[in-house]
N, C-alpha and C positions, 0 to 999 in steps of 0.2 A: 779303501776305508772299511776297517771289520762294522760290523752289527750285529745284534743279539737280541734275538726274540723271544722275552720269557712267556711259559703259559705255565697253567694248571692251579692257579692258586684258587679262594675262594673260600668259602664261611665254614668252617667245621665245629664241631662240639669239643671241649677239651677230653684228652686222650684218643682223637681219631686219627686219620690218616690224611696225605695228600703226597703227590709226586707231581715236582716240580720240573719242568725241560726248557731246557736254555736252545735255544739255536742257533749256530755262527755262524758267520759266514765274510768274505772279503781279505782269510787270510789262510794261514796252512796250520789249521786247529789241531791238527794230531801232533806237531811238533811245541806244543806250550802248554804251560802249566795250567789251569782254572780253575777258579774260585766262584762259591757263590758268596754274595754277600745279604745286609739285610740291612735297614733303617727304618725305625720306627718310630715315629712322632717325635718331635724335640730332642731327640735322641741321635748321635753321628754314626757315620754307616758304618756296620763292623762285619769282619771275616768271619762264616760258619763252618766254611769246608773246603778242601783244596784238594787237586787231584794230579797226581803225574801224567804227564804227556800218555803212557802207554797206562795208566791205571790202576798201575800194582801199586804205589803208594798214597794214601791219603791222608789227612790230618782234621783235625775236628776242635770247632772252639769247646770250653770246656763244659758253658751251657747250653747242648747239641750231643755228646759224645754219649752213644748208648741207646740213640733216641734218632739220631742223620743218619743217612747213608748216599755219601756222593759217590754215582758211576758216569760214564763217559762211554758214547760209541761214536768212534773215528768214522766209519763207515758215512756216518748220518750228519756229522759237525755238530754230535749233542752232547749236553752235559745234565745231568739228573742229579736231582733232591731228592729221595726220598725221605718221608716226614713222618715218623710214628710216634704215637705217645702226646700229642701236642698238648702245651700248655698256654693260658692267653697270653703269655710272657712271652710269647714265639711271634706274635701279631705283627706285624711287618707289613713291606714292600720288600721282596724280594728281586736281586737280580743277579746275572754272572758276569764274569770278564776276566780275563785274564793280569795276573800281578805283574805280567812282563809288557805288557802293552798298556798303560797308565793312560798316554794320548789317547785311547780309544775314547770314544765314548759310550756313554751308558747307554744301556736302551731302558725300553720303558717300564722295565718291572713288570712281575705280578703281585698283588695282592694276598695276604692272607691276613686272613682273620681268623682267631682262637677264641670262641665266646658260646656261653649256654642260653 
C-alpha cells in the first residue's frame, strides 16, 4: 500500500517563499508520474503540477505557472514544490500522489497559508 508524507508547509507573507516534499513510499516511485495537488476550503481539490517519471517533463496549472516548480529525486522517493511569489489565493492543503494510482490513498497534507 503506497503512502505519502507531506511536510514544509506553513504561514508566509504574500510574495514569500516555501518548499514543499512529499515522501512515497510502498511502491516503485521512480517509474510513475506525480502530481501535487491542492484543496482549499469549499473549494474541490485541483492539479498544480505534474512530473515525469525521470523529471525532464513537467506541466503547471495555469494559476502556479511562473511562480511552481516541481522536482523529484528517485534516489529519496521525493517529490518537491517549490513555492515563490505566493499569493493568499495559493492557501490550501496541499498533497501529492500519483494520476496513475487513483486507489492510493491520500495522505495527510500540508498546510499553507498565504496571509499579512
Amino acid at each position: 500500500q503506497a503512502q505519502f508524507v507531506e511536510s514544509g508547509g506553513g504561514l508566509v507573507q504574500p510574495g514569500g517563499s516555501l518548499r514543499l516534499s512529499c515522501a512515497a513510499s510502498g511502491f516503485t516511485f521512480s517509474t510513475y508520474v506525480m502530481n501535487w495537488y491542492r484543496q482549499a476550503p469549499g473549494k474541490e481539490r485541483e492539479m498544480v503540477a505534474r512530473i515525469s517519471p525521470t523529471g525532464f517533463n513537467t506541466n503547471y496549472a495555469d494559476s502556479v505557472k511562473g511562480r511552481f516548480t516541481i522536482s523529484r529525486d528517485n534516489a529519496k522517493n521525493t517529490v518537491y514544490l517549490q513555492m515563490n511569489n505566493l499569493k493568499p489565493e495559493d492557501t490550501a492543503m496541499y498533497y501529492c500522489r500519483s494520476p496513475a494510482r487513483a486507489y492510493d490513498y491520500w495522505g495527510q497534507g500540508t498546510q499553507v497559508t498565504v496571509s499579512s
